[in-house]
C-alpha positions, 0 to 999 in steps of 0.5 A: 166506111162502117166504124164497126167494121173497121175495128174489125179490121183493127182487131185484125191488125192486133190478134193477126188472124180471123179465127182470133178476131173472131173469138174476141168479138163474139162472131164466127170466122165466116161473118168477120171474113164477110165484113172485112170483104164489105169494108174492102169494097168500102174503101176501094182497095185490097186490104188482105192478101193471102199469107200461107194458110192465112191472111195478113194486111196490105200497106193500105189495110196497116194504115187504115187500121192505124186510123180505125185506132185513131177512130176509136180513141176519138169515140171513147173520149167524146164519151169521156167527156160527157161522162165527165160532165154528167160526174158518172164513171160508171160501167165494168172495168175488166183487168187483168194482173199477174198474182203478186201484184194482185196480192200487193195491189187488189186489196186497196184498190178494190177497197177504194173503188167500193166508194164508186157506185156504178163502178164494177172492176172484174179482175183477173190473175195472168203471168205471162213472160214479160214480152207477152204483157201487151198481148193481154191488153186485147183482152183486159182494159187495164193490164198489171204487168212487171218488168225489169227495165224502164220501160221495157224495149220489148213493149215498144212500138204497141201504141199502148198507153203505159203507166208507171205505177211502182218500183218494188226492190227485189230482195235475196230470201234466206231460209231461218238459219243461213249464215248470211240470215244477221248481216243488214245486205248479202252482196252477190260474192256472199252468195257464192256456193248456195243452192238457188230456187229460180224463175222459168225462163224469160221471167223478170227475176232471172235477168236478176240471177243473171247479174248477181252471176256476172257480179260474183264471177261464178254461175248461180246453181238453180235447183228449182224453178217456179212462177208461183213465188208462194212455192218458192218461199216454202221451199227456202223457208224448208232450207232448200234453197234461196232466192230472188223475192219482191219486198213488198209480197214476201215473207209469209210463214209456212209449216215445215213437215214437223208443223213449226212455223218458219219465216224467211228473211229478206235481205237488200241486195248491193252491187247489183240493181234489183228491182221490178218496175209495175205498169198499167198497160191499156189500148189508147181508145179503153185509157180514154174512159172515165170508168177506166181512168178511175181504176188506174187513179185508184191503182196510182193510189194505192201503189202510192200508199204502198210505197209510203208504208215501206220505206227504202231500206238503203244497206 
């Protein structure tokens, strides 16, 4: 069997439709079709049926794509390996990132692998909902996700190759003025009564809202609700709301209407857990290259720095 046709067949099983195999690989629908029907008569068994208006796996299409990634993963170590020997990780590195942590983490990261020649990282900014994370690793080689739990559950089962980079505290941002703007920590009681700017459904932040809900006995009111948290933190630095920030990416200053630059004020919160946890996502056969494996030492790094230049602020 043809090793391009079976990852034809793996990209199948990862995307789930022709058309989308076929977007990713640079071909039209008719010629994956075409290749998918030789490596059928290949192996010698059906490996598509029909499923409405389109095509799923057999059993034997699932197992055959299970080793295609067991082929691939195999390919581009061997790679590794020589490139190991001959000291080279060159090639391009496509990542992808939601936008705090790109903001947190390019910077160094791209400063770091300025001193790799023969190294390109091609990054890109993308915010899916924490569930939605994996899929971006059909596309990217390395893929920055965040999430609330350790790993999460709904990332199970992908085979993918998961590296914890960081845990970043999530703090409540008050507007300059709050009464609670003097106290060292807010506890979710001191927060009873206050307007909230949240996150849109399925975010990581709102099972943060969820628990300071369930720990003060009352419904947080939410007001507003933004991915971007740059919107959001001109919103609480104008007094129209607070929130749930990272530590490590907030705090700007913004202009109110009268020009005057205002700071928010981020305080730790107790007797919930408030916090992010940010991964490297990749393909088992993509984790395997040496250029890959660089970015994400680079990414280890610098999340390290990050880390060492903020210290745990206990309350």
């Amino acid at each position: 069997m043809d090793v391009r046709r079976l990852e034809l067949l793996r990209e199948l099983a990862e995307r789930g439709s022709i058309t989308e195999v076929a977007r990713a690989t640079h071909r039209t629908p008719s010629a994956v079709s075409q290749q998918l029907r030789v490596l059928e008569r290949e192996a010698g068994l059906p490996l598509t049926e029909k499923a409405g208006r389109g095509i799923v796996l057999t059993d034997a299409g699932r197992a055959l794509a299970r080793s295609a990634a067991d082929i691939a993963v195999a390919i581009e170590r061997a790679d590794a390996l020589w490139d190991e020997f001959r000291h080279d990780p060159t090639g391009e590195v496509s990542l992808a990132t939601f936008p705090t942590g790109g903001q947190m983490l390019l910077p160094g990261v791209l400063h770091r692998l300025s001193r790799q020649t023969g190294l390109t990282l091609h990054a890109s900014d993308r915010d899916p909902v924490s569930e939605h994370f994996p899929d971006l690793t059909n596309d990217f080689d390395i893929v920055v996700a965040h999430a609330p739990s350790r790993p999460p559950a709904l990332w199970q089962g992908r085979g993918l190759e998961v590296v914890h980079l960081m845990t970043e505290p999530l703090d409540v941002a008050l507007p300059p003025g709050h009464p609670l703007a003097g106290e060292t920590s807010v506890s979710p009681t001191d927060l009873i009564g206050d307007q909230w700017i949240g996150v849109p459904w399925g975010y990581p932040f709102e099972q943060t809202l969820f628990d300071i809900s369930t720990a003060a006995g009352a419904p947080v009111n939410i007001v507003q609700r933004f991915a971007d948290t740059r919107v959001t933190e001109a919103l609480v630095a104008a007094g129209l709301g607070i929130a749930i920030l990272p530590r490590y990416t907030a705090g700007g200053a913004y202009l109110t209407s009268s020009t005057m630059s205002q700071r928010i004020s981020l305080k730790p919160l107790t007797g919930v857990r408030a916090e992010r946890h940010i991964y490297a996502l990749m393909r088992p056969d993509r984790a395997e290259r040496l250029a890959v494996r660089t970015v994400v030492d680079a990414l280890r790094a610098e999340s390290a720095a990050i880390r060492d230049a903020n210290p745990t602020i206990i309350p």
